[in-house]
KOLDOTI-962633 format. One record per residue (C-alpha): y, z, x. Coordinates in steps of 0.25 Angstrom, whole numbers, always signed. Last residue first. Example, Ala and Ser with C-alpha at 12.3 -4.5 7.8 and 13.67 -1.06 7.14 Angstrom:
REM residues 2
+-------+-------+-------+
:     Y :     Z :     X :
+-------+-------+-------+
:    -4 :   +29 :   +55 :
:   -18 :   +31 :   +49 :
+-------+-------+-------+
This chain:
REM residues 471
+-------+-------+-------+
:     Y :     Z :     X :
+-------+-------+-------+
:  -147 :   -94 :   -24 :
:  -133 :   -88 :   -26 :
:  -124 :   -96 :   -35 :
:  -122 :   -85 :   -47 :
:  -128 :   -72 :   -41 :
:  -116 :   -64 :   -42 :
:  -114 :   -68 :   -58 :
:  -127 :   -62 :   -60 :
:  -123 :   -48 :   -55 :
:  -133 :   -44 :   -44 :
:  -124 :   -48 :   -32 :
:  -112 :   -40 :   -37 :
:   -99 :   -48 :   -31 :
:   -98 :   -56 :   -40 :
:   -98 :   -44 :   -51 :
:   -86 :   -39 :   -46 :
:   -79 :   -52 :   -49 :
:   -86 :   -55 :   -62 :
:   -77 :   -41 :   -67 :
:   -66 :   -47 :   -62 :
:   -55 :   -46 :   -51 :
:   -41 :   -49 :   -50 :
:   -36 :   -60 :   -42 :
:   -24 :   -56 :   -32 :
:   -11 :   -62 :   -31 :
:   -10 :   -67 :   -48 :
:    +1 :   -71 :   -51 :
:   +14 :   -66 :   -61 :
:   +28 :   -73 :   -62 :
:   +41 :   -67 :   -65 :
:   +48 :   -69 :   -53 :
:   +37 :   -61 :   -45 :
:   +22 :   -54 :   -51 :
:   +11 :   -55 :   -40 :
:    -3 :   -50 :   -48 :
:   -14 :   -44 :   -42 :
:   -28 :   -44 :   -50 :
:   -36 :   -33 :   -54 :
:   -49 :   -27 :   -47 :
:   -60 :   -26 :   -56 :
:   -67 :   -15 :   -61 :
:   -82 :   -12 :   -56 :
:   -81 :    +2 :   -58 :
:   -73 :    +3 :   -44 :
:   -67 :   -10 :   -41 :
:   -58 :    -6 :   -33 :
:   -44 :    -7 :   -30 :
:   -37 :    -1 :   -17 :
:   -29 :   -12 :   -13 :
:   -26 :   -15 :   -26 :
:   -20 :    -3 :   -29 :
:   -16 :    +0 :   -13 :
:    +0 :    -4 :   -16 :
:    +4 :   -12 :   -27 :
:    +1 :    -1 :   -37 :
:   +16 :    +5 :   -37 :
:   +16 :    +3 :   -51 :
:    +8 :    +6 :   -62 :
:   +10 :    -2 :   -77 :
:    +2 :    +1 :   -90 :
:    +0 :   -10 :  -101 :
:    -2 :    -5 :  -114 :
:   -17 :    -9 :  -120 :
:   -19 :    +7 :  -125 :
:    -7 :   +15 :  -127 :
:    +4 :   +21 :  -122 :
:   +13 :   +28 :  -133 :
:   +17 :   +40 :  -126 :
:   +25 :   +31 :  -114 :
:   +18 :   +34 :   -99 :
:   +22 :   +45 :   -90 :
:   +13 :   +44 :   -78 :
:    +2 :   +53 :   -72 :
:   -11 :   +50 :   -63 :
:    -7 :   +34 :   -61 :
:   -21 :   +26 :   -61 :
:   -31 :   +36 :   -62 :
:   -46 :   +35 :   -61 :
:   -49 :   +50 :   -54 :
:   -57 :   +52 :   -67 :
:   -66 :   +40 :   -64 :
:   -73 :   +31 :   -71 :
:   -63 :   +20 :   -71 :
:   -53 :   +16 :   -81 :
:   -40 :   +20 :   -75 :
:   -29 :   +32 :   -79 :
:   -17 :   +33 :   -81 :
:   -11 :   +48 :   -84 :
:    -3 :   +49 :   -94 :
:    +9 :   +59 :   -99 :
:   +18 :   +57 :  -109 :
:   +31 :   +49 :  -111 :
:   +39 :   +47 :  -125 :
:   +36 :   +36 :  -132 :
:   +45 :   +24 :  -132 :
:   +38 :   +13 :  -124 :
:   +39 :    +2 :  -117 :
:   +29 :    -9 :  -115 :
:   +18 :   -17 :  -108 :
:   +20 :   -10 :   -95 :
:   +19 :    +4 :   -97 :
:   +21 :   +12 :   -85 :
:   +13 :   +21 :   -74 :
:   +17 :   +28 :   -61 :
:    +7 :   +30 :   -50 :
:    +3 :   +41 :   -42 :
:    -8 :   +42 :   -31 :
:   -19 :   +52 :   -30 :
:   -23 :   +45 :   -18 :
:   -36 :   +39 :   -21 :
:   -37 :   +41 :   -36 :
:   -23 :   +38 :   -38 :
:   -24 :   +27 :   -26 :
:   -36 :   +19 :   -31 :
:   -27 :    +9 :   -41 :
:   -35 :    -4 :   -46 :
:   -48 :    +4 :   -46 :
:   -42 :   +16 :   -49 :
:   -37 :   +13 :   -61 :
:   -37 :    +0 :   -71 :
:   -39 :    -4 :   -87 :
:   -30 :    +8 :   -91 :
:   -32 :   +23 :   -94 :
:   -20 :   +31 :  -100 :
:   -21 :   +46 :  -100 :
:   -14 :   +54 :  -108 :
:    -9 :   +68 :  -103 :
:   -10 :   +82 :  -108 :
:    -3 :   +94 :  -108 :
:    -3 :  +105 :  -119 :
:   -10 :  +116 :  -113 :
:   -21 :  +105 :  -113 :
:   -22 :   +92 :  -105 :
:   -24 :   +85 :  -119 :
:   -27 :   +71 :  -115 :
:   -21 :   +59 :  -119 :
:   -30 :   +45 :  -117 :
:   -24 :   +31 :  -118 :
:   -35 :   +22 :  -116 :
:   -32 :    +7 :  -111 :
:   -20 :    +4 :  -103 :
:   -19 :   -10 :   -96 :
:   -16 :    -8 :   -82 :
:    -4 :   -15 :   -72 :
:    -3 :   -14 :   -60 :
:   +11 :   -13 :   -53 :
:   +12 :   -17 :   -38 :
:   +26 :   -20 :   -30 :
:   +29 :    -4 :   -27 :
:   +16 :    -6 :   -18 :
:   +18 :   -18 :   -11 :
:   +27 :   -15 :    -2 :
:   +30 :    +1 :    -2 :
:   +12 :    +2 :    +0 :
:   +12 :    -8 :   +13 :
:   +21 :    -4 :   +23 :
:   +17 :    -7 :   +37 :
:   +28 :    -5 :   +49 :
:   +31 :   -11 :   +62 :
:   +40 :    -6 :   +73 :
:   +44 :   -15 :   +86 :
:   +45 :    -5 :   +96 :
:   +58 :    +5 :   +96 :
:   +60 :    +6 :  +112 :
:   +57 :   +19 :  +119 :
:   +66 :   +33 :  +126 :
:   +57 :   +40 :  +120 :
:   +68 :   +46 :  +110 :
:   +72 :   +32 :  +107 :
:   +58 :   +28 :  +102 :
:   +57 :   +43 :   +92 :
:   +72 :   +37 :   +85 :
:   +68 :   +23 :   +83 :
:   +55 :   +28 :   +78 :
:   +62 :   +35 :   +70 :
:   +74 :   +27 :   +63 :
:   +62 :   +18 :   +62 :
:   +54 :   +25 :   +52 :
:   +68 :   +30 :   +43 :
:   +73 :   +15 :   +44 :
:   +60 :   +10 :   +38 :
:   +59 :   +22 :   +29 :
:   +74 :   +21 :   +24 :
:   +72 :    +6 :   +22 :
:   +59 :    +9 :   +14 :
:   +64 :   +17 :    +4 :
:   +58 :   +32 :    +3 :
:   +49 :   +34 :    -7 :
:   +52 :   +42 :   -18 :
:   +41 :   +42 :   -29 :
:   +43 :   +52 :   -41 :
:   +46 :   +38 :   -49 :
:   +30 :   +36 :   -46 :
:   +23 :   +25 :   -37 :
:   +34 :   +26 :   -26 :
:   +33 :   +19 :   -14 :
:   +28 :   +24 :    +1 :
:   +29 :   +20 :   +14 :
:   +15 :   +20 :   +21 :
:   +19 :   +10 :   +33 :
:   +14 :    +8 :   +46 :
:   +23 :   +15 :   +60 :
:   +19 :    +2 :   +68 :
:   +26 :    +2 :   +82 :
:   +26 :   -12 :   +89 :
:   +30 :   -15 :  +105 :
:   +21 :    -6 :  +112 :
:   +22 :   -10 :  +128 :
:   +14 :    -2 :  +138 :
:    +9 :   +11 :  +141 :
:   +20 :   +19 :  +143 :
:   +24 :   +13 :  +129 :
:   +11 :   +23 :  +124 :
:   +20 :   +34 :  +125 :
:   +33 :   +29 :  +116 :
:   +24 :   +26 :  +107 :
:   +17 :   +37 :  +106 :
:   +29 :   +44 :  +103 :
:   +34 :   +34 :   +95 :
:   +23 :   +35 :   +84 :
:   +26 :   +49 :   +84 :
:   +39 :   +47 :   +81 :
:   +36 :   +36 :   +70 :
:   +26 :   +45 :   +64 :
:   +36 :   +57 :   +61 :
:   +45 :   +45 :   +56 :
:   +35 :   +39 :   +46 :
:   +33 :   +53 :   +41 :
:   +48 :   +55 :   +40 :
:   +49 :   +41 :   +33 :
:   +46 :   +46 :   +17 :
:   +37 :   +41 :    +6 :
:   +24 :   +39 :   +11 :
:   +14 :   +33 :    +2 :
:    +6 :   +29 :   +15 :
:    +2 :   +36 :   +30 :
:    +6 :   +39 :   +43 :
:    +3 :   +24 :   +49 :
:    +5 :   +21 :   +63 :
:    +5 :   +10 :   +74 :
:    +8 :   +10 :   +86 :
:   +10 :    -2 :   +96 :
:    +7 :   -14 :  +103 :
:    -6 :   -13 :  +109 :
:   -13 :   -28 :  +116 :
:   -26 :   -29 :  +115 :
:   -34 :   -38 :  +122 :
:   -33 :   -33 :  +136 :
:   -38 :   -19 :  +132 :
:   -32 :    -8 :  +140 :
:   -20 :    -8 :  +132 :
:   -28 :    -4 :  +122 :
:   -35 :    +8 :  +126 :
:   -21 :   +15 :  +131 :
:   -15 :   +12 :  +118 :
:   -28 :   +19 :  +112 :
:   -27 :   +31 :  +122 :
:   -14 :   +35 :  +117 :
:   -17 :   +32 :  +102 :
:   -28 :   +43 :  +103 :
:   -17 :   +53 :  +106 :
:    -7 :   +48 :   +97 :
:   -20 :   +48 :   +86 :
:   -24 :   +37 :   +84 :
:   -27 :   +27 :   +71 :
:   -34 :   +28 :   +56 :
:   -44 :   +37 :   +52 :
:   -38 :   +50 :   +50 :
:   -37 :   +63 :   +53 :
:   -24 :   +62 :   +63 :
:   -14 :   +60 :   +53 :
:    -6 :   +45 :   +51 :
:   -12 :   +40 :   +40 :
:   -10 :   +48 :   +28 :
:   -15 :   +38 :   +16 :
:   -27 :   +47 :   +13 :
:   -20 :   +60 :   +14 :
:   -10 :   +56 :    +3 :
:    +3 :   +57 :    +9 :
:   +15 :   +64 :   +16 :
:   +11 :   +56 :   +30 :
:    +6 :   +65 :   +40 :
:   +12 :   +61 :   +54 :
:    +1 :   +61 :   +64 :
:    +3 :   +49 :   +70 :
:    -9 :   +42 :   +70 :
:    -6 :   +32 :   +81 :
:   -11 :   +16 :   +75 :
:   -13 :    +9 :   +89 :
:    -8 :    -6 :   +87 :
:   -15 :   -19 :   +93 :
:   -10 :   -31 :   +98 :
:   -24 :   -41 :  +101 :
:   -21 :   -47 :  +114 :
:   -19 :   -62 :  +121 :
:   -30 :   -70 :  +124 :
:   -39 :   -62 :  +120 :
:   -53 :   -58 :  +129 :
:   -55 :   -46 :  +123 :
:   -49 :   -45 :  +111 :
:   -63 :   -40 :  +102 :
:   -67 :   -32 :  +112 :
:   -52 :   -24 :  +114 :
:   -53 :   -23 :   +98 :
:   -67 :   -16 :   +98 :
:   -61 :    -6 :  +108 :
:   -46 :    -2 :  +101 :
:   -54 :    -3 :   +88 :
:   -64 :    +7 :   +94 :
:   -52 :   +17 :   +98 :
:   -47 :   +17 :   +85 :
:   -35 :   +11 :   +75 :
:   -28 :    -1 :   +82 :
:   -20 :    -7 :   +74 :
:   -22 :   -23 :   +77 :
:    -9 :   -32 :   +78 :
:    -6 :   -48 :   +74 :
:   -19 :   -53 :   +70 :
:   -21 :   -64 :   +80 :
:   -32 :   -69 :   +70 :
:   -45 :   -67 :   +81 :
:   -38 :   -52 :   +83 :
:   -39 :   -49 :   +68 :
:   -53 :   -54 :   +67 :
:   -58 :   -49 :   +79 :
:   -53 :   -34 :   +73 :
:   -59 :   -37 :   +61 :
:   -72 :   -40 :   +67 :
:   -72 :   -26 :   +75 :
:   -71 :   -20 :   +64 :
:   -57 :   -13 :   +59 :
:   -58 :    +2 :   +56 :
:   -47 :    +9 :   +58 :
:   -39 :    -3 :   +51 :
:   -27 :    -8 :   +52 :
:   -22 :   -25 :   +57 :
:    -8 :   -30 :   +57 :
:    -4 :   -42 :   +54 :
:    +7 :   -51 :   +59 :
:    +1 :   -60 :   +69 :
:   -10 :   -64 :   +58 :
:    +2 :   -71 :   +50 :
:    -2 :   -66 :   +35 :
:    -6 :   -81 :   +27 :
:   -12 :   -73 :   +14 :
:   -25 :   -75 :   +20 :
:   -23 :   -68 :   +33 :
:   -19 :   -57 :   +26 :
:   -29 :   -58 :   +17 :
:   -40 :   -59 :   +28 :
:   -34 :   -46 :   +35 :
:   -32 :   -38 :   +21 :
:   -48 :   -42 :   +21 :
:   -52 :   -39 :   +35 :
:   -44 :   -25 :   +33 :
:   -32 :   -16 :   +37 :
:   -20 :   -28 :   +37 :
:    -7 :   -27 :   +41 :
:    +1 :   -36 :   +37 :
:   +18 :   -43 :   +43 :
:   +30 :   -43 :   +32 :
:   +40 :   -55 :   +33 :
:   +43 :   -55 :   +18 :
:   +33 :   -67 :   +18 :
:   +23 :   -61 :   +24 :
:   +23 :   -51 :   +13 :
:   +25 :   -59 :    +2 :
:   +12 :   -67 :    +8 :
:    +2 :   -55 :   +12 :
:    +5 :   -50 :    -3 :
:    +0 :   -64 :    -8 :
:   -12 :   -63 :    -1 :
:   -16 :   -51 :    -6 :
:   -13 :   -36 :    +1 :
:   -10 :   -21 :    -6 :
:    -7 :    -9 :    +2 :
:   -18 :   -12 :   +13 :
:   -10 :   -24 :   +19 :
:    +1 :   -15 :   +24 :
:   +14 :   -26 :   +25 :
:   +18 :   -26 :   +40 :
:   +31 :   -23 :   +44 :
:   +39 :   -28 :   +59 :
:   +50 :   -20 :   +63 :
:   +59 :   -23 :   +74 :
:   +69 :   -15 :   +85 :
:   +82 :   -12 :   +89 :
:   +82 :    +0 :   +80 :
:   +91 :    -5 :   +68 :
:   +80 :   -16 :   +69 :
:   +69 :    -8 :   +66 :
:   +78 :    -1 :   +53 :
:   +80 :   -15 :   +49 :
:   +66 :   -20 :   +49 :
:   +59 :   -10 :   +45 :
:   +69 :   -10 :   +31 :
:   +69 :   -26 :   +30 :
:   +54 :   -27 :   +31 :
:   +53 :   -17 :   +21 :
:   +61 :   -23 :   +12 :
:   +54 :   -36 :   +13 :
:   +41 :   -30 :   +10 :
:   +47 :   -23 :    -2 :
:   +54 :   -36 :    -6 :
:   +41 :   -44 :    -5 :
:   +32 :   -33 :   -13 :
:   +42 :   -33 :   -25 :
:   +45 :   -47 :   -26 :
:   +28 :   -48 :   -28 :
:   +28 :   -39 :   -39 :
:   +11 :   -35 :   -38 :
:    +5 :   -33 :   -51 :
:   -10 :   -26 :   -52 :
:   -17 :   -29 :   -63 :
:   -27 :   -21 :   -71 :
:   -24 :   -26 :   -81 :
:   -24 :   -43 :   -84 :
:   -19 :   -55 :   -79 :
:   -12 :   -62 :   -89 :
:    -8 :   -51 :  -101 :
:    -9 :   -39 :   -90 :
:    +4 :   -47 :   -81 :
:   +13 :   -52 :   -95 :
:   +11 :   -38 :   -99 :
:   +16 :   -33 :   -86 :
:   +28 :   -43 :   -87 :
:   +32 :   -52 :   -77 :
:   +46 :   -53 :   -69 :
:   +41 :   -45 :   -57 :
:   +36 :   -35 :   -65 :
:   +39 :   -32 :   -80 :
:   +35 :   -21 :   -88 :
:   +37 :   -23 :  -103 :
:   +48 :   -15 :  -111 :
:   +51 :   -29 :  -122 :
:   +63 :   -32 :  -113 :
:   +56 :   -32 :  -100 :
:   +53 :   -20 :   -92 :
:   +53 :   -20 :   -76 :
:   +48 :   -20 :   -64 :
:   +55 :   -30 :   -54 :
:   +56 :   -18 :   -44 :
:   +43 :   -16 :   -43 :
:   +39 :    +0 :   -51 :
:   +40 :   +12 :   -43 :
:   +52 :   +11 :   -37 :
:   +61 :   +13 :   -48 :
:   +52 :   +20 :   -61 :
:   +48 :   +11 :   -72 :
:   +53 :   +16 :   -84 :
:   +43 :   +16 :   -98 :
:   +40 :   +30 :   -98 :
:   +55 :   +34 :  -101 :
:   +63 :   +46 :   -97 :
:   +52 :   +47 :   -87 :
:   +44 :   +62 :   -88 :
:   +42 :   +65 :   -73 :
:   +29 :   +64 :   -63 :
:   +32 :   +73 :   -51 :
:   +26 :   +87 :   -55 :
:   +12 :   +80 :   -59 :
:   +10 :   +78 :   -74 :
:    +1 :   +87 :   -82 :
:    +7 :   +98 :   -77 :
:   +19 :   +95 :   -87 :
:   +29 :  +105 :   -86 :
:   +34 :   +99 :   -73 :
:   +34 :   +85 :   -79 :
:   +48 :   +85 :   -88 :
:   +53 :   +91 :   -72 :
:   +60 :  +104 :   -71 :
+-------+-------+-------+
């Protein structure tokens, strides 16, 4: 029996560490670390180092940590593609977490973008992204995004309804050479997830069903200025296993291998949705077995149609960046309540929550908790930490073994926030975004600018500031 079992304050899974001061494998970057006097250090630089010069909230991104996870998953795809006689080509999912900088490491570690909105498109673009290696989502994309991205040369278009097949035929009528568009199948797989981040069964909004997909192809290769190139498909995110991303992978080669009666479809995109570990409970499986594990079946389901492996392409965005990002928070009040028959729990608000971190509220997402500032000797209890908003649902990681003695002003660390915290920030009650920090070789910079108070207020029009220099 598990130290937590006879606790049902603290869900089934969430252990008693040996010591609340170790930071779990996996979890954490791999630079993290203590220094001598027991403070967190990541990517050469100290968290208190970090809080002292640009304040808490503050996300930090280890910026080795993004570019040898891109570079190993490049590697894995591209090996397991080539053990097949084939190539594979991966984009970095914009929609995890995107700045400038980002769109440059991962450029320069050889990954192509995809992109799901106007503004992950412009800072793509900014951030010097080659337009032939993007690809563009979206169920939803107007009319004027869609001339956008054809007037750019954007490299391919994912085709999600019947009216974006139409209002792109308009928009390439007349092109020299077409626009290559994708058709995203729903597969019908049903990813071991959240519900909301289940991508591939049939009551959703996004893509075709196999059936639908069918009279899609045959709709697009009637239009002069498109030009279809492949599937695309997407089961879902957070997933930890392959067999999901197997099951899909046949399927996907099914249609496939009908639709090549049609013509030529060179690419297959099987997306991305690979999990990591925000809890030592977590166990992911590695991206080598995954990537050889995906293509081991579509490998597999193409020789039993008697076809050849297309060119594969794939879209992690989460397993890069994600185990990279650590915020940091400054705690305030430290709270324990009597849970009666003798349980209870202290709770341990700090200077953020949902607004820098929606998925607990949105997902009921697990994180893990440490103190950065310090070691300490006390034995563990348990905490939940909580944000500063007026909400009850305002939880930042729901229950977490922290030291007995943590106290107001210590420095709290959660990692695993590189993926979808800043992404999904808010300013609800008017509090202000934090800054991103790049931590490498010991040396901190800001990537993204946090926000102030006077910043919110710009964009009020009755605030006076607002009014400054308007006649």
């Amino acid at each position: 029996m598990s130290a937590s079992s006879s606790r049902p304050a603290a869900p089934a899974w969430l252990e008693v560490p040996a010591d609340p001061n170790d930071l779990a494998p996996g979890v954490w970057p791999a630079s993290a670390g203590r220094s001598a006097a027991g403070k967190l250090e990541i990517g050469g630089v100290l968290a208190t180092d970090l809080a002292a010069r640009f304040g808490t909230p503050l996300y930090v991104l280890d910026e080795d940590e993004v570019r040898t996870r891109a570079r190993r998953t490049l590697a894995a795809f591209r090996a397991a593609a080539e053990r097949h006689g084939t190539t594979a080509r991966v984009y970095y999912a914009g929609k995890a977490f995107l700045s400038t900088e980002v769109v440059r490491w991962i450029d320069d570690e050889g990954l192509a973008l995809d992109v799901c909105s106007p503004g992950e498109l412009a800072v793509a673009l900014a951030g010097g992204a080659d337009p032939t290696r993007l690809g563009f989502h979206g169920n939803n994309k107007s009319t004027a995004e869609l001339r956008r991205a054809v007037e750019i040369g954007l490299g391919s278009i994912i085709v999600d309804s019947f009216d974006e097949i139409a209002r792109l035929g308009e928009v390439t009528s007349g092109l020299a050479s077409p626009q290559t568009v994708l058709i995203r199948v729903n597969t019908g797989i049903h990813a071991e997830t959240h519900d909301f981040l289940a991508t591939a069964h049939e009551d959703q909004k996004f893509g075709f069903s196999p059936d639908a997909a069918r009279l899609a192809a045959a709709r697009i290769r009637d239009v002069p200025g498109l030009r279809l190139v492949g599937l695309h498909c997407h089961i879902g995110s957070q997933i930890f296993g392959a067999d999901g991303f197997a099951a899909s992978a046949e399927r996907l080669v099914t249609l496939h291998a009908e639709l090549l009666q049609g013509g030529d479809l060179p690419v297959m995109n099987l997306g991305g949705g690979f999990g990591i570990a925000y809890t030592r409970a977590d166990s992911p499986s590695g991206i080598e077995e995954l990537a050889d594990r995906i293509v081991d079946a579509v490998a597999h389901s193409c020789a039993a149609h008697g076809v050849a492996i297309p060119q594969l392409a794939f879209e992690p965005g989460r397993s890069i960046v994600g185990p990279a990002g650590v915020t940091l928070y400054t705690v305030g009040t430290v709270k324990p309540v009597d849970l009666g028959d003798g349980l209870g729990r202290t709770y341990v608000s700090v200077d953020g929550g949902m607004s820098d971190n929606a998925r607990p509220a949105l997902y009921g997402a697990d994180y893990s908790a440490r103190i950065a500032s310090r070691v300490s000797p006390d034995a563990p209890i348990l905490t939940r930490v909580v944000g500063s908003h007026c909400e009850s649902g305002d939880i930042v990681v729901d229950a977490e073994y922290l030291p007995g003695d943590i106290a107001r002003g210590d420095l709290l660390a959660v990692p695993a926030t590189g993926a979808y915290c800043f992404s999904l920030s808010s300013n609800y009650n008017y509090v202000p975004r934090p800054a991103v920090v790049a931590v490498r070789d010991g040396s901190a910079r800001i990537i993204v600018r946090g926000e102030t108070v006077d910043d919110l207020l710009a964009r009020d029009v009755g605030a006076p500031s607002s009014r400054k220099g308007q006649a």
